[in-house]
PASEBA-1860 file (N, C-alpha, C; in nm, 3 decimals):
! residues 287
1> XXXXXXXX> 0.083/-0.121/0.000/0.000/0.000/0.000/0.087/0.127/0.000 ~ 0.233/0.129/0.059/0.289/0.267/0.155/0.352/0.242/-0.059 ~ 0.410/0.151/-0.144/0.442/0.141/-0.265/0.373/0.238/-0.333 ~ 0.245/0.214/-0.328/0.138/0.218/-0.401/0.121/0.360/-0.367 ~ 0.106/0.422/-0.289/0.085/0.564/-0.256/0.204/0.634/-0.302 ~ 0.331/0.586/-0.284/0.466/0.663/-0.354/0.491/0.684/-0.472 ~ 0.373/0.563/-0.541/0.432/0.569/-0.681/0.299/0.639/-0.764 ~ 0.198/0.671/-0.713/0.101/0.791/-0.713/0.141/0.925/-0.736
9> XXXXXXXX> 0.214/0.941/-0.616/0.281/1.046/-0.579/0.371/1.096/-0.682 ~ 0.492/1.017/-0.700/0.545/1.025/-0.812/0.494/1.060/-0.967 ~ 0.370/0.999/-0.977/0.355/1.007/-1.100/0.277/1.095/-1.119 ~ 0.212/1.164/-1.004/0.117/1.328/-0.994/0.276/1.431/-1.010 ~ 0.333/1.385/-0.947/0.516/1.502/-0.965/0.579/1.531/-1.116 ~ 0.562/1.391/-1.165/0.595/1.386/-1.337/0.482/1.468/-1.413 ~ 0.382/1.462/-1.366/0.273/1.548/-1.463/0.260/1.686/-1.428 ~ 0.313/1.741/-1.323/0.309/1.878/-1.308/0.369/1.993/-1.372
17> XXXXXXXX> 0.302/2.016/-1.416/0.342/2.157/-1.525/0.481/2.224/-1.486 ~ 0.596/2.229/-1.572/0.705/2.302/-1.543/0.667/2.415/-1.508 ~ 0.679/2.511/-1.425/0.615/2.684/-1.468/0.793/2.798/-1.546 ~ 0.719/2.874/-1.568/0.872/2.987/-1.593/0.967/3.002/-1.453 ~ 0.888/3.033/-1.345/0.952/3.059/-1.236/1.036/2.941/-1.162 ~ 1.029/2.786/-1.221/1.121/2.677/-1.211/1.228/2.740/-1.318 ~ 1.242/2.792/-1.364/1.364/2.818/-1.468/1.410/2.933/-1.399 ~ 1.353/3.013/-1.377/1.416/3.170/-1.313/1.492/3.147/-1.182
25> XXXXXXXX> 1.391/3.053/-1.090/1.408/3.014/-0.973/1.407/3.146/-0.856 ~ 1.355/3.252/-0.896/1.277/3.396/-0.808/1.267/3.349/-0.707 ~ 1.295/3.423/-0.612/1.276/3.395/-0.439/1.106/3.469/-0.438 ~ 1.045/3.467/-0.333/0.911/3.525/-0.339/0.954/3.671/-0.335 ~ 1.076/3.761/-0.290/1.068/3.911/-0.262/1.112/3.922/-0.417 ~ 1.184/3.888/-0.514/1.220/3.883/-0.626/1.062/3.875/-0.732 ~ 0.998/3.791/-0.637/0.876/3.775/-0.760/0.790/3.917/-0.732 ~ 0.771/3.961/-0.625/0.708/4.056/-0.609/0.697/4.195/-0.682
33> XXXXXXXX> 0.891/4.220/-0.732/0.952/4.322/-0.781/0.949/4.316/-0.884 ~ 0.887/4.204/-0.947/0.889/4.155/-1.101/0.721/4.161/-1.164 ~ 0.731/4.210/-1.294/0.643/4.278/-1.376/0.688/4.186/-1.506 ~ 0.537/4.105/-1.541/0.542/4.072/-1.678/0.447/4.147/-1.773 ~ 0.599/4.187/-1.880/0.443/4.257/-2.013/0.407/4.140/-2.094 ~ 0.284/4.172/-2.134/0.262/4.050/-2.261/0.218/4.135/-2.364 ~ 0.323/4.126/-2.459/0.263/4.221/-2.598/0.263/4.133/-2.717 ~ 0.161/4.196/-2.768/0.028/4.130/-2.837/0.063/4.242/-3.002
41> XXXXXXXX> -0.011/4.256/-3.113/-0.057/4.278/-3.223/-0.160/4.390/-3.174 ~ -0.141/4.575/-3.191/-0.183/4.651/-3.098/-0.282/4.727/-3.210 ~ -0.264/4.646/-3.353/-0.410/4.716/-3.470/-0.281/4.780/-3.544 ~ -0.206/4.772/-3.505/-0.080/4.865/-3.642/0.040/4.742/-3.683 ~ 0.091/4.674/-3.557/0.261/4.637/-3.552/0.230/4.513/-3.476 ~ 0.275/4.392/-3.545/0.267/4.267/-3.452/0.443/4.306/-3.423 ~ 0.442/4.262/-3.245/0.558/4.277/-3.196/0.680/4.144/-3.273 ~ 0.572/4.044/-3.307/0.655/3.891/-3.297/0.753/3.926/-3.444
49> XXXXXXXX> 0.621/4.014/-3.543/0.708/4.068/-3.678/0.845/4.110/-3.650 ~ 0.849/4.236/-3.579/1.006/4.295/-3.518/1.093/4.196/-3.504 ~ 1.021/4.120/-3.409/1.168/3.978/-3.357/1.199/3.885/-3.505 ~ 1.114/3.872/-3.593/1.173/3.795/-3.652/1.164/3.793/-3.803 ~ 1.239/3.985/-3.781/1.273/4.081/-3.901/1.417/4.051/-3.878 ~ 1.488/4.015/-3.774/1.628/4.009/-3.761/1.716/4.144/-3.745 ~ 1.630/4.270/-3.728/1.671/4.367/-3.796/1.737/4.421/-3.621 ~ 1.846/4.411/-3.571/1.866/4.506/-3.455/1.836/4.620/-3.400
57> XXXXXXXX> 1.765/4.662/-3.484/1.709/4.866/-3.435/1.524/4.798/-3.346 ~ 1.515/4.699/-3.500/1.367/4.684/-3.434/1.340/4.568/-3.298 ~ 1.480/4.547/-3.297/1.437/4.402/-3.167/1.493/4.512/-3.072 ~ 1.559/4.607/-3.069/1.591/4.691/-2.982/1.459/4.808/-2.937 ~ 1.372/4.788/-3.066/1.242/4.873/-3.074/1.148/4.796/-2.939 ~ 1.119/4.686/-2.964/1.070/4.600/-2.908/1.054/4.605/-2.749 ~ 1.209/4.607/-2.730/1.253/4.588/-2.578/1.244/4.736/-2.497 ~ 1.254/4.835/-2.623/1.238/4.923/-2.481/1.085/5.015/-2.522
65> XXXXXXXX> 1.071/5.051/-2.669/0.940/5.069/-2.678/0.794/5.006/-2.630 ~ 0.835/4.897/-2.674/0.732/4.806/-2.581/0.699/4.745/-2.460 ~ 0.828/4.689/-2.449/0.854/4.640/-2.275/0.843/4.757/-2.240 ~ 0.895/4.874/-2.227/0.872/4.978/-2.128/0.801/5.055/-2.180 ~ 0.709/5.067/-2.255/0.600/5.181/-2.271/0.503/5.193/-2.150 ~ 0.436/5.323/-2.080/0.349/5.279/-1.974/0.289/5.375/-1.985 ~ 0.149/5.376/-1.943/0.054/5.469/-1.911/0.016/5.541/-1.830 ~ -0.047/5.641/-1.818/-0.106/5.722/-1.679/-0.043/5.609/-1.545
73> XXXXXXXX> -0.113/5.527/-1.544/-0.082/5.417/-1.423/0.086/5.360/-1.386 ~ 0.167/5.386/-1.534/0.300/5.300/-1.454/0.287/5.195/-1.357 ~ 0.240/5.056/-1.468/0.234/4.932/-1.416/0.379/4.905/-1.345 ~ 0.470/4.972/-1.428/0.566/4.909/-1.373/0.685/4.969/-1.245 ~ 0.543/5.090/-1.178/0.645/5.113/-1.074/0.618/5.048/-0.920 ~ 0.715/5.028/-0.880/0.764/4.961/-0.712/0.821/4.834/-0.794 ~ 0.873/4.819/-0.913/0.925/4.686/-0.960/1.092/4.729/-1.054 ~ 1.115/4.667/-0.996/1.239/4.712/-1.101/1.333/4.538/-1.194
81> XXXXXXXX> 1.241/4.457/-1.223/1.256/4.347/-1.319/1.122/4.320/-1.395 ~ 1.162/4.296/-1.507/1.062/4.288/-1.645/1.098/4.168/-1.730 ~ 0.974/4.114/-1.738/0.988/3.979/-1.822/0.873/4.017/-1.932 ~ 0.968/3.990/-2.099/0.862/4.058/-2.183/0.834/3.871/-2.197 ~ 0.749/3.890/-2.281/0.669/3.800/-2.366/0.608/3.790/-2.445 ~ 0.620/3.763/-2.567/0.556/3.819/-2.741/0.443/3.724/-2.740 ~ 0.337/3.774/-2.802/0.247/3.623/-2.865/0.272/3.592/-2.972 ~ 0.259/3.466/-2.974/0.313/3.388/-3.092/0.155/3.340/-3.167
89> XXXXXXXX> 0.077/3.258/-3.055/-0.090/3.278/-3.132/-0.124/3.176/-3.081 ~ -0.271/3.176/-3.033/-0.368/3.132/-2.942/-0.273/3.184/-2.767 ~ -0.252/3.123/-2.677/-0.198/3.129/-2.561/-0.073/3.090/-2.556 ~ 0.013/3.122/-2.660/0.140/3.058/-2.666/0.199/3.238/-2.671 ~ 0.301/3.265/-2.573/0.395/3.335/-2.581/0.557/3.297/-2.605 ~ 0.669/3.390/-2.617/0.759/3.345/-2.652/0.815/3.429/-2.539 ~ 0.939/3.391/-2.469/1.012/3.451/-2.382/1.117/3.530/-2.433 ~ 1.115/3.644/-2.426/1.222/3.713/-2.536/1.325/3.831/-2.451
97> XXXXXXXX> 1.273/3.836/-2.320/1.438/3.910/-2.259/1.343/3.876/-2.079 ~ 1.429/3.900/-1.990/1.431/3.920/-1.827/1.556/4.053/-1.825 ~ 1.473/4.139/-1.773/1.533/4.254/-1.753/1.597/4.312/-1.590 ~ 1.667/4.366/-1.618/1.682/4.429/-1.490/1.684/4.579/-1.522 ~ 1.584/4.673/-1.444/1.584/4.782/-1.502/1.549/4.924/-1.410 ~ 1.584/4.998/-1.415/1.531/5.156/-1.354/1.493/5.252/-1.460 ~ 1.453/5.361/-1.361/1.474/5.520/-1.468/1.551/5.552/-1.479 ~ 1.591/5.642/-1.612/1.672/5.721/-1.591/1.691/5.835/-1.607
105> XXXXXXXX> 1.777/5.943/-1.635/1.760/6.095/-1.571/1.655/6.170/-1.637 ~ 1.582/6.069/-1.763/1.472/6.129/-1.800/1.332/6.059/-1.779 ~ 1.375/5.989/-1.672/1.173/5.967/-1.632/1.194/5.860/-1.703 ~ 1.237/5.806/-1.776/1.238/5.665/-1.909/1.292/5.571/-1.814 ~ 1.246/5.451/-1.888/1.230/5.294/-1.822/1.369/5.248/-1.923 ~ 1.466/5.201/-1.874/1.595/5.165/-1.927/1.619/4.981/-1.879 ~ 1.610/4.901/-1.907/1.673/4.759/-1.913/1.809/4.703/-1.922 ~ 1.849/4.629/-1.867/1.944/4.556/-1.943/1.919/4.395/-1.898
113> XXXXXXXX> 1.967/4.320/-2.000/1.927/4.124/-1.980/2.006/4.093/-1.875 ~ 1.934/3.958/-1.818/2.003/3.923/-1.708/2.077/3.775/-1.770 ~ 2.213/3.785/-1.797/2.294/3.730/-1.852/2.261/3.576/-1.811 ~ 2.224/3.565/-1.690/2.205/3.391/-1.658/2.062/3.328/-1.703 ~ 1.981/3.407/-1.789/1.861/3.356/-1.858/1.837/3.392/-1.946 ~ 2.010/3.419/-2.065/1.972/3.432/-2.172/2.028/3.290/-2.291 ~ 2.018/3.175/-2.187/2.016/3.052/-2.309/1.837/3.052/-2.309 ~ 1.760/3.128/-2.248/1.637/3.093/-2.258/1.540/3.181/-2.320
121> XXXXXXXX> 1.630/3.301/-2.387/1.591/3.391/-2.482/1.546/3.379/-2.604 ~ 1.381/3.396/-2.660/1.421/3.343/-2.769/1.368/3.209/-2.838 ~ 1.387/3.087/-2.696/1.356/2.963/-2.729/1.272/2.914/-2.679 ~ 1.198/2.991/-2.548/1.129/2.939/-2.477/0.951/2.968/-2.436 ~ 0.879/2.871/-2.495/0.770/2.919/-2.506/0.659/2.885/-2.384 ~ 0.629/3.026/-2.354/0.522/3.003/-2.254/0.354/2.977/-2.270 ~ 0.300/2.916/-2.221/0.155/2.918/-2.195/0.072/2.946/-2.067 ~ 0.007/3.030/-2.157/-0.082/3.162/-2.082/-0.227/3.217/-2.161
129> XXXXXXXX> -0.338/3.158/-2.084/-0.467/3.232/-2.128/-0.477/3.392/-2.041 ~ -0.460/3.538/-2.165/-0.455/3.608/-2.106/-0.623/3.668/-2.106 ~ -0.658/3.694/-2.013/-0.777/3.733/-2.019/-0.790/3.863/-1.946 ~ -0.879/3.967/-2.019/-0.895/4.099/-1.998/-0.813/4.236/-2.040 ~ -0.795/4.312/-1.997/-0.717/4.414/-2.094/-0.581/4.469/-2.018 ~ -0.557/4.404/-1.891/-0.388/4.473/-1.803/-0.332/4.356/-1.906 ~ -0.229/4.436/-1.976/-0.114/4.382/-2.020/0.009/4.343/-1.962 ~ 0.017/4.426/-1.854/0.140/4.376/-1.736/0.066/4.367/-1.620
137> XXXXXXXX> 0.150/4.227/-1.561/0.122/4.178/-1.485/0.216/4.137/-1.341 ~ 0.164/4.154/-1.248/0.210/4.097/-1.106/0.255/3.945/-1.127 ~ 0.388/3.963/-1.135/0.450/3.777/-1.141/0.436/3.728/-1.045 ~ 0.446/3.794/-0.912/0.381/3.720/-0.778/0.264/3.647/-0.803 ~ 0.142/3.736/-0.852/0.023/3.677/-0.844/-0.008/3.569/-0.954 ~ 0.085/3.548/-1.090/0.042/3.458/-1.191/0.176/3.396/-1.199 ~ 0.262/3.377/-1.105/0.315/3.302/-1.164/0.279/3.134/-1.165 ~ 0.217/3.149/-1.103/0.148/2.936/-1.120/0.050/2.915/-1.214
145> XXXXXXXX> 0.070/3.041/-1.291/-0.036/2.990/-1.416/0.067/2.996/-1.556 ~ 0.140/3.046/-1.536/0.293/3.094/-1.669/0.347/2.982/-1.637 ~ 0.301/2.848/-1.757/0.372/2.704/-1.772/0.452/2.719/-1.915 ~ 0.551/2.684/-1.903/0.666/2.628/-1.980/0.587/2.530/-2.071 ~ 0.557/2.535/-2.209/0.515/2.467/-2.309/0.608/2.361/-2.387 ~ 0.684/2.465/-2.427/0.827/2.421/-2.471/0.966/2.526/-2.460 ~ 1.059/2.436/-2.447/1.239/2.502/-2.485/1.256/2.438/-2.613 ~ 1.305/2.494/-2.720/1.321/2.527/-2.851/1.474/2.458/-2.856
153> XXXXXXXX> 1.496/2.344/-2.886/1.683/2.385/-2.948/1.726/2.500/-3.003 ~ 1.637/2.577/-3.090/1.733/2.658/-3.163/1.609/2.838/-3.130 ~ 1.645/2.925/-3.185/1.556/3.022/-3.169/1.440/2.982/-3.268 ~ 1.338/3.060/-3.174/1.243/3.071/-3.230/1.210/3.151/-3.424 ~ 1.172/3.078/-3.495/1.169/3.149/-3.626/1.067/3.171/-3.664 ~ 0.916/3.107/-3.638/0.766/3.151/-3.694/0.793/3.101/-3.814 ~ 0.811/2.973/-3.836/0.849/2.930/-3.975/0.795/2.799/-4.013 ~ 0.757/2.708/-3.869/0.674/2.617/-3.929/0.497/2.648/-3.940
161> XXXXXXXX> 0.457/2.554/-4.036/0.360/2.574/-4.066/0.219/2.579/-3.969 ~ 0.169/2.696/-3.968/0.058/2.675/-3.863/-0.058/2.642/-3.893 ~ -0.129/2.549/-3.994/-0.239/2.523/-4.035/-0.282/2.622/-4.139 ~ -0.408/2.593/-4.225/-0.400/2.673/-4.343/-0.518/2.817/-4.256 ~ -0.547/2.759/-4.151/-0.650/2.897/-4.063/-0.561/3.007/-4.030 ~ -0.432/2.978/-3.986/-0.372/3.037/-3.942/-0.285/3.113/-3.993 ~ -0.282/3.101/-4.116/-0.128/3.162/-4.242/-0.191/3.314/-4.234 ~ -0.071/3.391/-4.157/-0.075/3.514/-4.197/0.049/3.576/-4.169
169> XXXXXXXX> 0.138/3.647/-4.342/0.247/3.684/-4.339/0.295/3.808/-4.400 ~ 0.439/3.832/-4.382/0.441/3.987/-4.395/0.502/3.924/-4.599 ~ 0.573/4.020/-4.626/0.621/3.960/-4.758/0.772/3.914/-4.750 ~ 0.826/3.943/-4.589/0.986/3.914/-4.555/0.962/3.775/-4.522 ~ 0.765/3.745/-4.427/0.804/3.640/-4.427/0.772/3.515/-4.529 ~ 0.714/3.588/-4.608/0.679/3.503/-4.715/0.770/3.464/-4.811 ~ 0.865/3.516/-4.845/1.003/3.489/-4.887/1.083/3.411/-4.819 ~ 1.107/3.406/-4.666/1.154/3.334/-4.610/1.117/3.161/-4.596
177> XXXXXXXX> 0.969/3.190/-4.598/0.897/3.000/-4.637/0.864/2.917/-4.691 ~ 0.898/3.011/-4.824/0.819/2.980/-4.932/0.953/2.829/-4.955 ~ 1.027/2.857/-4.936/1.094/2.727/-4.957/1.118/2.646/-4.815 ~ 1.078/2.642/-4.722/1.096/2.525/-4.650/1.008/2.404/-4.711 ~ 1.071/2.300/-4.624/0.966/2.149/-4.632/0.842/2.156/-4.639 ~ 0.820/2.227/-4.503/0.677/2.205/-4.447/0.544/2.278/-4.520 ~ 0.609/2.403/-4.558/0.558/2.505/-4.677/0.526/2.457/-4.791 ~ 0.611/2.391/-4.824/0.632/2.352/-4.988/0.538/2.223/-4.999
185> XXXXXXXX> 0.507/2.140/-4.934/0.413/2.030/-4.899/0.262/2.102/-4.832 ~ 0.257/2.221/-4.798/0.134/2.241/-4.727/0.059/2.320/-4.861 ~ 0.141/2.399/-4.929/0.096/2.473/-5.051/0.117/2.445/-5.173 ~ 0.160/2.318/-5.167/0.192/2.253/-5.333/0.117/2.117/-5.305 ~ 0.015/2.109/-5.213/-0.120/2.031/-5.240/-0.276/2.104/-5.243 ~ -0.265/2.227/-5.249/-0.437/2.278/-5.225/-0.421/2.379/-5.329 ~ -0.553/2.351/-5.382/-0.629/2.516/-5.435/-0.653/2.575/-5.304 ~ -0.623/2.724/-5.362/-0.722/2.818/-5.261/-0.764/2.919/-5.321
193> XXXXXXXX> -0.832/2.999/-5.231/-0.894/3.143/-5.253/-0.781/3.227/-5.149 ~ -0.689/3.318/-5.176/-0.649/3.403/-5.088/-0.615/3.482/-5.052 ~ -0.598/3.602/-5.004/-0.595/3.757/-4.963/-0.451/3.825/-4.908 ~ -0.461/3.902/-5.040/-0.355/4.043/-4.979/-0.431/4.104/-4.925 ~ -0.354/4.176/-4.826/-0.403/4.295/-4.772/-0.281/4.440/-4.730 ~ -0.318/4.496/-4.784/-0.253/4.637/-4.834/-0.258/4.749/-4.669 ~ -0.180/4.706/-4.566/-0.180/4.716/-4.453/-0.196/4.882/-4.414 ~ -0.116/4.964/-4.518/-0.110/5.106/-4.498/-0.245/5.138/-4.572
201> XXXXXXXX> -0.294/5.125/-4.657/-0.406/5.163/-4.722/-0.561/5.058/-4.731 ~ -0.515/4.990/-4.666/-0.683/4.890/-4.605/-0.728/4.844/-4.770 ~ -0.656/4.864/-4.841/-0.676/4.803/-5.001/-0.642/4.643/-5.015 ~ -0.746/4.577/-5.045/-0.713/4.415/-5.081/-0.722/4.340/-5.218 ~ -0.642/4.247/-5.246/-0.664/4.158/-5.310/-0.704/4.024/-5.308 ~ -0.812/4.007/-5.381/-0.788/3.838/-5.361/-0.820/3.761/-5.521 ~ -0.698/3.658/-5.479/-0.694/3.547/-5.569/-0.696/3.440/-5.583 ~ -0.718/3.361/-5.677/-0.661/3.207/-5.664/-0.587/3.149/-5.697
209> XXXXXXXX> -0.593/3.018/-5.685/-0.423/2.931/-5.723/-0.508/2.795/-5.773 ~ -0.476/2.761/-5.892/-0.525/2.677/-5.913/-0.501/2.603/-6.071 ~ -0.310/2.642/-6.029/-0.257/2.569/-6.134/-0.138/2.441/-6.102 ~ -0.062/2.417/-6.176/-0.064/2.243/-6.133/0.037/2.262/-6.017 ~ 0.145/2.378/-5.921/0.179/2.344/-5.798/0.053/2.451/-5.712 ~ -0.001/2.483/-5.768/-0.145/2.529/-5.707/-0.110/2.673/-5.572 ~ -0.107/2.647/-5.501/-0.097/2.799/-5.384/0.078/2.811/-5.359 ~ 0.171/2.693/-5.379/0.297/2.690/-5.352/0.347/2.775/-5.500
217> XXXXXXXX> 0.287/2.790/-5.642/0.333/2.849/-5.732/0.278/2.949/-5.760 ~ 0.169/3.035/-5.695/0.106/3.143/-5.684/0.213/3.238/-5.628 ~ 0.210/3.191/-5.497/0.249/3.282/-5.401/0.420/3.263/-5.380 ~ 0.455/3.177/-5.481/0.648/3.188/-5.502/0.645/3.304/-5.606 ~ 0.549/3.301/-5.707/0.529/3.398/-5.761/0.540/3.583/-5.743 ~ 0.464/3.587/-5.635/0.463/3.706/-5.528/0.605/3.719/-5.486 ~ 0.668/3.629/-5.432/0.772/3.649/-5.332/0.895/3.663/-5.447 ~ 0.866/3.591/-5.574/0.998/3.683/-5.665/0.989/3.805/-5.690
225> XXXXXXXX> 0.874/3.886/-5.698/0.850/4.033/-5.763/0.804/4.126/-5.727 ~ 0.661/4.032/-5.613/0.589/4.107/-5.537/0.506/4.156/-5.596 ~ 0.409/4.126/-5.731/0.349/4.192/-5.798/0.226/3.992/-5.824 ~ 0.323/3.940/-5.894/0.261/3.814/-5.985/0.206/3.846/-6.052 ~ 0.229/3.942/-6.177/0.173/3.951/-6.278/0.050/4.023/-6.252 ~ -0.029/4.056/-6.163/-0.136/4.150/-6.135/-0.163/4.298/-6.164 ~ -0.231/4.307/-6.300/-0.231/4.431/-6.334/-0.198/4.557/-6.195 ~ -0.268/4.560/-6.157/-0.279/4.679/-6.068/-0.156/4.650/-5.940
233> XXXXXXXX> -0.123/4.557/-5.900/0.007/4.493/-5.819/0.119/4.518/-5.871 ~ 0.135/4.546/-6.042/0.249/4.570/-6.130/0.262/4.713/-6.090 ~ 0.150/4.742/-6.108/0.146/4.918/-6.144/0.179/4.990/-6.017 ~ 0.131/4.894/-5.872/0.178/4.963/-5.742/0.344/4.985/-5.712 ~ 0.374/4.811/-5.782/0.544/4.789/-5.729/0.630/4.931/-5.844 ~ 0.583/4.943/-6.009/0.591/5.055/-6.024/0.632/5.140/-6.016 ~ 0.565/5.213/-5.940/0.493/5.369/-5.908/0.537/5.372/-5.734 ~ 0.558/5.257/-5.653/0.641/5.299/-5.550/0.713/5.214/-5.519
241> XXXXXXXX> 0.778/5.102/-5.586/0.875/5.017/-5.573/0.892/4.888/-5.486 ~ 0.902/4.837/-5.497/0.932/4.676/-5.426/0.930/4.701/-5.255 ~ 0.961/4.795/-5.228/0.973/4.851/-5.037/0.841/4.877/-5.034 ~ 0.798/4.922/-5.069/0.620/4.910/-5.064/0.561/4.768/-5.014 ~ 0.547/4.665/-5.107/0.547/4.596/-5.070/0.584/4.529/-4.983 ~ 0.713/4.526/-4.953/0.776/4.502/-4.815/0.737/4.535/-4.691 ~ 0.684/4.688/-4.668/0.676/4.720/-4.558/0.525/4.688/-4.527 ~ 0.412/4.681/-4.631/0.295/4.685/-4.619/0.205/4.521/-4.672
249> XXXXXXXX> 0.267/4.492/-4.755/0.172/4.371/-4.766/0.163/4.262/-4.652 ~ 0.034/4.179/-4.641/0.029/4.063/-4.585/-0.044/3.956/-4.670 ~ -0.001/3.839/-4.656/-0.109/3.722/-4.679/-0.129/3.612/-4.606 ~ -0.275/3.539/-4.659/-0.341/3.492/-4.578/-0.418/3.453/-4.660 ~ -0.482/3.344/-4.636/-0.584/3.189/-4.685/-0.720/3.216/-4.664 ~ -0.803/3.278/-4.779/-0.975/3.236/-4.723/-1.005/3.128/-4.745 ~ -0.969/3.056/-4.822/-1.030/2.943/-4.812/-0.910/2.801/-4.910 ~ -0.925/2.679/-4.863/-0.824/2.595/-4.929/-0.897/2.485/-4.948
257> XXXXXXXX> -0.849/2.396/-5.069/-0.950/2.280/-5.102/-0.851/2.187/-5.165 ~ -0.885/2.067/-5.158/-0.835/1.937/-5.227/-0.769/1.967/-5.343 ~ -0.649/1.934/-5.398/-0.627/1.974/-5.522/-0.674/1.891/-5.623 ~ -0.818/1.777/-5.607/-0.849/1.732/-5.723/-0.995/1.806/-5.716 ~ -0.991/1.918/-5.648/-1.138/1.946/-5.693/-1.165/2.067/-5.816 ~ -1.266/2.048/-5.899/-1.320/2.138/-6.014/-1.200/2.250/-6.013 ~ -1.168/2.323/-6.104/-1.081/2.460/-6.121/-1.220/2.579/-6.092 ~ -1.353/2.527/-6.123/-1.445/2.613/-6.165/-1.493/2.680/-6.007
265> XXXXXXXX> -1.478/2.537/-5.957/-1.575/2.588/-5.780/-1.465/2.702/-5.730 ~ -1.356/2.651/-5.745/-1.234/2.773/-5.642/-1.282/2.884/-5.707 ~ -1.314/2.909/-5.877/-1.338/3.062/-5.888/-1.445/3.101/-5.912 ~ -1.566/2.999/-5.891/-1.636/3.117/-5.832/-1.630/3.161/-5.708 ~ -1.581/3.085/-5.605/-1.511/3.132/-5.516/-1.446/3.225/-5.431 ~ -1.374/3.265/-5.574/-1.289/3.386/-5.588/-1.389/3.523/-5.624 ~ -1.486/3.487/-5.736/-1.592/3.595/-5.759/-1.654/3.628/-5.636 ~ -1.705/3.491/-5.565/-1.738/3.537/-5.471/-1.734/3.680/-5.293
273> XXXXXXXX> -1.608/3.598/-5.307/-1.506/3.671/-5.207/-1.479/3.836/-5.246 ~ -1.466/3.845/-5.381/-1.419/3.973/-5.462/-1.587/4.084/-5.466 ~ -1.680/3.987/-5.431/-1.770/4.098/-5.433/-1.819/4.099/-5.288 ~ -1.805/4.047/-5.211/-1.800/4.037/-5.022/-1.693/4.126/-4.977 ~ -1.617/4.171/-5.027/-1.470/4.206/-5.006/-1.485/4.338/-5.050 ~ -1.579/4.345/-5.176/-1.546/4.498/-5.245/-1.387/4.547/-5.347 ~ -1.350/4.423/-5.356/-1.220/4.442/-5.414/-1.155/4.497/-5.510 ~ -1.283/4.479/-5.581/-1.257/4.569/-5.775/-1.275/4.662/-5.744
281> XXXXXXX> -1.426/4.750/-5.638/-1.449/4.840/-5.616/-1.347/4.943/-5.537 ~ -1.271/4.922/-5.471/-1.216/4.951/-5.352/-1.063/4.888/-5.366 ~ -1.038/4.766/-5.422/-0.883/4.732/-5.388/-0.799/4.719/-5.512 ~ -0.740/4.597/-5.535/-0.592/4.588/-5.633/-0.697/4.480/-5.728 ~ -0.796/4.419/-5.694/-0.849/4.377/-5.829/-0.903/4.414/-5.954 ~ -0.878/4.377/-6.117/-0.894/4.470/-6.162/-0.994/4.382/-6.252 ~ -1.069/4.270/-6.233/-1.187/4.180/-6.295/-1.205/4.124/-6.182
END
């Protein structure tokens, strides 16, 4: 019986959720002083874009524009450590710096990383249902809900495939996937119906794919020129050049289908969508 209860025991110990604060290992006066932001996609700038633009000005944008931006309230004063955390999508965050930080002679929130938790920069993904609108948070009070999902061997890249619900990319990163494995097998089996969207000017396109590598030769298409042959997509890259595109396009999947089905159903499809959408009227379609 005394077996039998130990090995219960044990095996309730193996199932218990790693949390972040097993990795940090925070004393309770340490957790108290500590402030987590969780930044999110704010209607202009997904933060996760910055991190994995590669670009140093903007991961530097990140850490102090964002981690330390604060409001009337200054969530983050009586604390002087900051743990950011990007969303990655649904309740999955990414751990992307532990700060140690003050003001300085101008009222500004200044950081620097805490060197013994930066193999965990980067790679380590948290899970967290955030619910309601405080974006920073009391690590005292949540930290037994901030579980360790996964540690990453390598950094985080936003590169495998997240289901066809979920595809939504800038055009850096659409260049970047268009040739992996997982890409090249997820979009060189489906027709689809699917959508630019013209981020600075709320102008859209949508099209289909529905030739023989089907959405994988559409949208390699895009990522050589940034146009694909689209009258009015030609005329944008044009008239303001390939950085246009860069800084402003996204895409994304309305809809994906078997690649042995009809060529005819995907476009009406496409008609469809194009007059729900307003697209000829209003965007880059030009039939």
């Amino acid at each position: 019986m005394e077996q039998e209860k130990k090995g219960e025991q044990e095996l309730q110990e193996e199932q218990k959720p790693i949390l972040l604060n097993d990795l940090l290992g925070f004393s309770e006066e340490e957790m108290s002083r500590t402030r987590v932001k969780f930044n999110t996609y704010n209607g202009e700038t997904d933060p996760l874009t910055l991190l994995m633009e590669g670009d140093k000005a903007l991961k530097e944008r990140l850490h102090r524009n964002w981690l330390y931006h604060v409001g009337e309230r200054d969530n983050l004063k009586n604390a002087d450590i900051a743990i950011c955390l990007v969303k990655i999508r649904g309740n999955h965050w990414l751990l992307t710096t532990v700060d140690d930080f003050k003001k300085d002679e101008n009222g500004e929130y200044t950081g620097i990383p805490k060197e013994k938790y930066e193999q965990y920069f980067g790679r380590t993904i948290i899970e967290y249902a955030l619910s309601g609108r405080t974006i920073v948070r009391h690590f005292d009070r949540y930290a037994d809900e901030l579980k360790v999902r996964q540690i990453l061997p390598g950094k985080y890249d936003n590169d495998d495939f997240p289901g066809y619900d979920n595809v939504k990319l800038s055009y850096s990163d659409l260049k970047r996937v268009i040739a992996r494995k997982d890409w090249i097998a997820a979009l060189g089996n489906q027709k689809a119906v699917y959508l630019i969207t013209d981020k600075k000017t709320g102008k859209l396109y949508v099209g289909s794919a529905t030739g023989e590598e089907m959405l994988l030769q559409r949208w390699s298409q895009y990522a050589a020129d940034g146009h694909g042959g689209n009258k009015k997509l030609e005329e944008l890259v044009k008239d303001e050049g390939i950085s246009y595109v860069e800084n402003n396009f996204q895409y994304s999947i309305l809809e994906n289908y078997n690649g042995r089905i009809d060529d005819k159903i995907v476009l009406r499809r496409e008609s469809w969508w194009k007059e729900v959408l307003q697209s000829r009227q209003h965007g880059y379609n030009a039939n």
